[in-house]
C-alpha positions as a printed NumPy array, in Angstrom:
array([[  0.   ,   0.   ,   0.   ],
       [  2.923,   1.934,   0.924],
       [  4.1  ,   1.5  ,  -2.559],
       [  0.736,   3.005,  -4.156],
       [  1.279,   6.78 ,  -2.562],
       [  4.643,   6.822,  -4.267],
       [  3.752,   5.792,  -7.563],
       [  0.068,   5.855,  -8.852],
       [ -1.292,   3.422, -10.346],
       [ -1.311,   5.043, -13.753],
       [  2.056,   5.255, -13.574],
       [  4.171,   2.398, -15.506],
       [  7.617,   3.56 , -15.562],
       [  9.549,   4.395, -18.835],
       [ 11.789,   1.747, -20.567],
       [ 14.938,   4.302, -21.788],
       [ 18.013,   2.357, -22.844],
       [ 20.773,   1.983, -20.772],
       [ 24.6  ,   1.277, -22.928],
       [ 27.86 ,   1.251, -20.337],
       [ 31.044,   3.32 , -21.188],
       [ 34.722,   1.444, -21.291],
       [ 35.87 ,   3.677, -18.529],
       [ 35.496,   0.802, -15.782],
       [ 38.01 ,  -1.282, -17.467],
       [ 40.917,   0.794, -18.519],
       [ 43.346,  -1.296, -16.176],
       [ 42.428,  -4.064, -18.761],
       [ 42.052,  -4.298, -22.445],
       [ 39.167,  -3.182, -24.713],
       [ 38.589,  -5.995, -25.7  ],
       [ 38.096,  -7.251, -22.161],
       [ 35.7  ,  -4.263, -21.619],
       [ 33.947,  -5.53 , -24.561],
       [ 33.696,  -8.989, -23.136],
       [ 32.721,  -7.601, -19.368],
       [ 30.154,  -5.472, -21.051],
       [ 28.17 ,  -7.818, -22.761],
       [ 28.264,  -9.81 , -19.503],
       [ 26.897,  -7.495, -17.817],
       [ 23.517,  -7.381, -19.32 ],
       [ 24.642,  -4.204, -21.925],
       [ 23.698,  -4.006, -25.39 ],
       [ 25.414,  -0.538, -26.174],
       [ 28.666,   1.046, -25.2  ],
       [ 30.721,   3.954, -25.676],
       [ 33.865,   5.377, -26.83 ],
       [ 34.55 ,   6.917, -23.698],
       [ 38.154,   6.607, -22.259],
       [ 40.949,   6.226, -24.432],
       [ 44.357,   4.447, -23.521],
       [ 47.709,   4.375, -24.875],
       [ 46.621,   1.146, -27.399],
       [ 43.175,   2.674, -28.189],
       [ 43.133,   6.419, -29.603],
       [ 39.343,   5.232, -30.558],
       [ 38.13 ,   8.339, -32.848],
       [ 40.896,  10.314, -32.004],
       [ 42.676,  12.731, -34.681],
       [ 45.404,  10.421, -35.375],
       [ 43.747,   6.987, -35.408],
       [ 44.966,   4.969, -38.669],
       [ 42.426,   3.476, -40.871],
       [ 43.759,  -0.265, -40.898],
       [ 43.197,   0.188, -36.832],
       [ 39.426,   2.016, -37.134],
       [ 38.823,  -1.058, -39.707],
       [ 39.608,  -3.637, -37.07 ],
       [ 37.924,  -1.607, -34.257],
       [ 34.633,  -1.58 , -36.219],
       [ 34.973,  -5.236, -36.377],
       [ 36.077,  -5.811, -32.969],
       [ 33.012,  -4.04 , -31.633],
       [ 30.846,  -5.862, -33.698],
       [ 32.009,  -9.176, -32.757],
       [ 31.426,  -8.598, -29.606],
       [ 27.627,  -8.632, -29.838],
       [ 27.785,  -4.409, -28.924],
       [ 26.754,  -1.702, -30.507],
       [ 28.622,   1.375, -30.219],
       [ 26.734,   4.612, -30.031],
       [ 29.022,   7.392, -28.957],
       [ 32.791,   8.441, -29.316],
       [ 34.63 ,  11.149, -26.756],
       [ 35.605,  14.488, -28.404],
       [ 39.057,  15.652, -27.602],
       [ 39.411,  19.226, -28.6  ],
       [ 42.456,  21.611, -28.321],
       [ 42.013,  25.371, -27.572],
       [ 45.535,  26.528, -27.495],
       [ 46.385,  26.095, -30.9  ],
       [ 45.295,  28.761, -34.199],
       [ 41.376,  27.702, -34.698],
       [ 41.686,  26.12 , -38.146],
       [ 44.254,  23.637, -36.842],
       [ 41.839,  22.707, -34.019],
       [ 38.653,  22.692, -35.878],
       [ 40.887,  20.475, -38.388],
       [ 41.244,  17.92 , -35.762],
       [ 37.916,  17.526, -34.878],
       [ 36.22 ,  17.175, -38.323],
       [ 38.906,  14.38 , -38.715],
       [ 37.029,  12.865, -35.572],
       [ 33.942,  14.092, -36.99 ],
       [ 34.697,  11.625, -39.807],
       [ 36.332,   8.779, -37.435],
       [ 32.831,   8.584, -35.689],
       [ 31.47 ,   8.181, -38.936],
       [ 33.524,   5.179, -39.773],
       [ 32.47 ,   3.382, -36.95 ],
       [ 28.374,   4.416, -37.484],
       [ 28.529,   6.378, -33.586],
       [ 25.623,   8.258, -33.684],
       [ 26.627,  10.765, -31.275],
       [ 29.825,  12.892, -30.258],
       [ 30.473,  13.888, -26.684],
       [ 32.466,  17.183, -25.936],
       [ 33.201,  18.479, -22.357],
       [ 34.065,  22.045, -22.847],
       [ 37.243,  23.788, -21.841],
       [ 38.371,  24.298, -18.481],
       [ 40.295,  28.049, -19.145],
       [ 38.041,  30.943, -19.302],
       [ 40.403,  32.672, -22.045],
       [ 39.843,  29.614, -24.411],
       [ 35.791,  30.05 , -24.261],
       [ 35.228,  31.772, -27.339],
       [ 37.326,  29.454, -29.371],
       [ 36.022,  26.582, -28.018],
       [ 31.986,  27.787, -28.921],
       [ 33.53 ,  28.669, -32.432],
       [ 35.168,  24.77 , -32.917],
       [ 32.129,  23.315, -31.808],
       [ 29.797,  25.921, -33.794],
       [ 31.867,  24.547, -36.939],
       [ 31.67 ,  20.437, -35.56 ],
       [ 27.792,  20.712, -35.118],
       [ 27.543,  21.772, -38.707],
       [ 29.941,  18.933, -39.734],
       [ 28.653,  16.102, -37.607],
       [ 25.193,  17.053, -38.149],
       [ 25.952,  16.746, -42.038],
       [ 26.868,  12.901, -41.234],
       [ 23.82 ,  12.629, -39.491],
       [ 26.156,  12.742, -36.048],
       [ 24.645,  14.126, -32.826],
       [ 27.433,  16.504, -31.193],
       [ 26.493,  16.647, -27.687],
       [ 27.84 ,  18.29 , -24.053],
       [ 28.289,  17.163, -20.742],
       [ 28.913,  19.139, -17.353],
       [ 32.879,  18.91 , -17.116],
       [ 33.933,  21.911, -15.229],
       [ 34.636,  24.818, -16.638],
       [ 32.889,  26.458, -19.36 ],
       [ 30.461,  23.122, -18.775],
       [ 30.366,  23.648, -15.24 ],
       [ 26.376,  23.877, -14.389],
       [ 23.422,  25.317, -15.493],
       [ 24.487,  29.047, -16.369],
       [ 27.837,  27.886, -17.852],
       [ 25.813,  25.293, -20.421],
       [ 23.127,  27.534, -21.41 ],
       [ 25.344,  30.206, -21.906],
       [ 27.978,  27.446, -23.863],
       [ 24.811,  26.603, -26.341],
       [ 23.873,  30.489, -26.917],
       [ 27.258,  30.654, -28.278],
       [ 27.304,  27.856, -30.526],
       [ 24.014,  28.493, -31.544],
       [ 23.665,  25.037, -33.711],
       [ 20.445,  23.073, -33.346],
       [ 22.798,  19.553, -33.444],
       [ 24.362,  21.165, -29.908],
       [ 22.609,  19.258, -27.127],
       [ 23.561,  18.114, -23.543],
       [ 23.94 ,  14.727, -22.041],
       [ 23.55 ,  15.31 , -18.118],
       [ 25.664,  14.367, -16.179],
       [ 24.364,  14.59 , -12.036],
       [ 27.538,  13.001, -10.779],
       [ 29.797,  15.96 , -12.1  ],
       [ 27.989,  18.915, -11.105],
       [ 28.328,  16.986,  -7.478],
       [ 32.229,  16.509,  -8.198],
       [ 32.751,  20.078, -10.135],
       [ 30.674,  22.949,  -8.781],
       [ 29.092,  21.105,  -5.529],
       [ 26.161,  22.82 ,  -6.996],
       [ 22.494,  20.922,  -6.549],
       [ 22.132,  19.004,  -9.929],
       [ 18.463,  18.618,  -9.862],
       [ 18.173,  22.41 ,  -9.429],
       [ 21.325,  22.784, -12.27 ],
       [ 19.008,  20.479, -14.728],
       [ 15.714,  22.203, -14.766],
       [ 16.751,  25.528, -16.592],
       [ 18.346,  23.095, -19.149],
       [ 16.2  ,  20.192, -19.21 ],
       [ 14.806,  20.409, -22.736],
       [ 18.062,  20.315, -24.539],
       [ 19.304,  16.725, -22.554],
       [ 18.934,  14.127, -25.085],
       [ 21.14 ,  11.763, -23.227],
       [ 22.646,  10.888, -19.439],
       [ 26.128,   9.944, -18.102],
       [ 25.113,   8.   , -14.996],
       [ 27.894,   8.335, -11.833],
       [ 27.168,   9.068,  -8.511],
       [ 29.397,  11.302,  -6.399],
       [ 29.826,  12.273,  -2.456],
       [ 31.538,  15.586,  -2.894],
       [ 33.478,  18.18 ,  -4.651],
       [ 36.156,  16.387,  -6.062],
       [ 34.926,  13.012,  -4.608],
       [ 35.459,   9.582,  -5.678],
       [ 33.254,   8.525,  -8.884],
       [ 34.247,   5.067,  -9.102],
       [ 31.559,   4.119,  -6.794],
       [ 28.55 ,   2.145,  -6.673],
       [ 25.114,   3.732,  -7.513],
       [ 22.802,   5.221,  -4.19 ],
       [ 26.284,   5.601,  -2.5  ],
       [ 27.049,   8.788,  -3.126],
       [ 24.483,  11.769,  -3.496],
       [ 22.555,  11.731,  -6.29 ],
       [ 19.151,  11.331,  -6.073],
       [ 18.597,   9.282,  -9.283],
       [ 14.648,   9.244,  -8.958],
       [ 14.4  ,  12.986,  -8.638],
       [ 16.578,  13.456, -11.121],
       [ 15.275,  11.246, -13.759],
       [ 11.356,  12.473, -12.581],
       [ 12.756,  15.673, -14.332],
       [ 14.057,  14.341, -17.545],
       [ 10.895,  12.519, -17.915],
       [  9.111,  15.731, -17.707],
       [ 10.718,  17.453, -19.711],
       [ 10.122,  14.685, -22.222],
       [ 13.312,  13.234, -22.015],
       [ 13.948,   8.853, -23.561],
       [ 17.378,   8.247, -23.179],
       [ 19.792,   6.905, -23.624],
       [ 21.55 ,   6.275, -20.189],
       [ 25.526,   5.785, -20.123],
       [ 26.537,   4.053, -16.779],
       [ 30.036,   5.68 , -16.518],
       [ 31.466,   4.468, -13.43 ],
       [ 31.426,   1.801, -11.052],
       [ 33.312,   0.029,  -8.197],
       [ 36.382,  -1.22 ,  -9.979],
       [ 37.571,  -4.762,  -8.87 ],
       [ 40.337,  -6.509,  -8.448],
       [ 39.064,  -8.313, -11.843],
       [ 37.721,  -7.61 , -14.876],
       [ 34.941,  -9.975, -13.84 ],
       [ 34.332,  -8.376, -10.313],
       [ 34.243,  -4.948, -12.048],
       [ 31.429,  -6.406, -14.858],
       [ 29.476,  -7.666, -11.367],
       [ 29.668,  -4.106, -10.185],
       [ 28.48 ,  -2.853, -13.64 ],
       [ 25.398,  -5.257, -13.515],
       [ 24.764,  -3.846, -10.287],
       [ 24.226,  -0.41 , -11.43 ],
       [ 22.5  ,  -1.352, -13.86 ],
       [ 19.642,  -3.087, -12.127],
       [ 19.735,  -0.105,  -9.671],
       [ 18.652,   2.023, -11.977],
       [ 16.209,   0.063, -14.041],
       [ 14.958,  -0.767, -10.635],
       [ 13.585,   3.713, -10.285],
       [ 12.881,   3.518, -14.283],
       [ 10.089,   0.865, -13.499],
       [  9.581,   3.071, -11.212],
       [  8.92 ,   6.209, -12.719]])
């Protein structure tokens, strides 16, 4: 009965996908992450993390090795839906918005569907960033590429940072995937209050919980504090159907214990989805 005050009846939760990002299983090899992925009850990941063997979409990835990615991920019985962005901002603008259309086109290679940028962290390199990513949402958006920003810090800090971020770019393929865990870990700031001035233009969700300002992330879900349910009870009002990227978890002493840790989170928060 309990139960019934909480959620009505009528209600019958919302079904949004949830992928998992590499970044658990860095200590290991992709192809592990691949593996520990699938296990884990995932049908998507991401491009998230690169290491010293995997530049992913980066700049100066070789086609032979984009080739063999593409296959790799495909063996694995994943689908890859989104490649990190690295931008620079201290170099003359056409060399930088060089680099990313080259990632622009790496993405494409692979079939991501979306691009994740994080902003800059120096307030000098602002304007050049808005004018890179002005230029990339153009280009991506011509491949049919989603360019998208998450809370990083910085000129992605919170609310008034991002909304002031996507007055300057002023491109209609410039959206936001949320991410409550940072504002937590950047600003301290209250990220249910930080998402409702921006809560139209989310089309996606890094999922991490944090304790603090520059707290640990690699934590399990409900541990730190973010308040999942509130948070996604916004999204969903705001019209908001995914998808969710579980970034972070426990790591283990495994690969294996790290994929149980993964699961974990991911029944957590399918658990306030069914909810919803």
């Amino acid at each position: 009965l309990g139960l019934s005050f909480s959620f009505p009846l009528s209600a019958r939760g919302v079904q949004w996908p949830i992928g998992c990002f590499n970044r658990p299983w860095t200590t290991w090899s992709f192809d592990d992450a691949l593996k520990q992925i699938k296990a884990a009850g995932y049908h998507t990941t991401g491009l998230l993390t690169r290491t010293k063997d995997e530049p992913f979409i980066g700049a100066d990835a070789a086609p032979d090795y984009l080739a063999r990615l593409k296959q790799r991920i495909a063996g694995s019985g994943l689908k890859a839906n989104m490649g990190a962005l690295r931008s620079r901002h201290d170099i003359p603008l056409d060399d930088s918005i060089r680099e990313v259309r080259k990632q622009i086109e790496n993405a494409g290679t692979l079939a991501l569907t979306s691009l994740l940028t994080f902003g800059v962290d120096k307030p000098e390199e602002y304007e050049h960033y808005y004018k890179v990513m002005s230029d990339a949402a153009a280009c991506a958006g011509e491949r049919r590429i989603k360019l998208v920003m998450k809370p990083h810090g910085g000129s992605s800090g919170a609310s008034a940072e991002i909304a002031a971020a996507m007055k300057a770019v002023r491109h209609p393929n410039f959206k936001i995937w949320y991410d409550a865990g940072n504002i937590i870990y950047y600003t301290g700031k209250n990220p249910i209050e930080e998402l409702k001035p921006i809560a139209q233009h989310v089309t996606g969700f890094c999922a991490k919980d944090c304790g603090a300002v520059k707290g640990d992330v690699m934590i399990q879900f409900g541990t730190g504090k973010v308040d999942f349910a509130a948070v996604f009870g916004t999204l969903k009002a705001a019209g908001f159907d995914g998808p969710i990227m579980v970034e972070c978890c426990k790591v283990g002493l495994t690969a294996a214990e790290t994929m149980a840790n993964a699961r974990a989170n991911r029944v957590f928060l399918e658990t306030i989805l069914a909810r919803l």
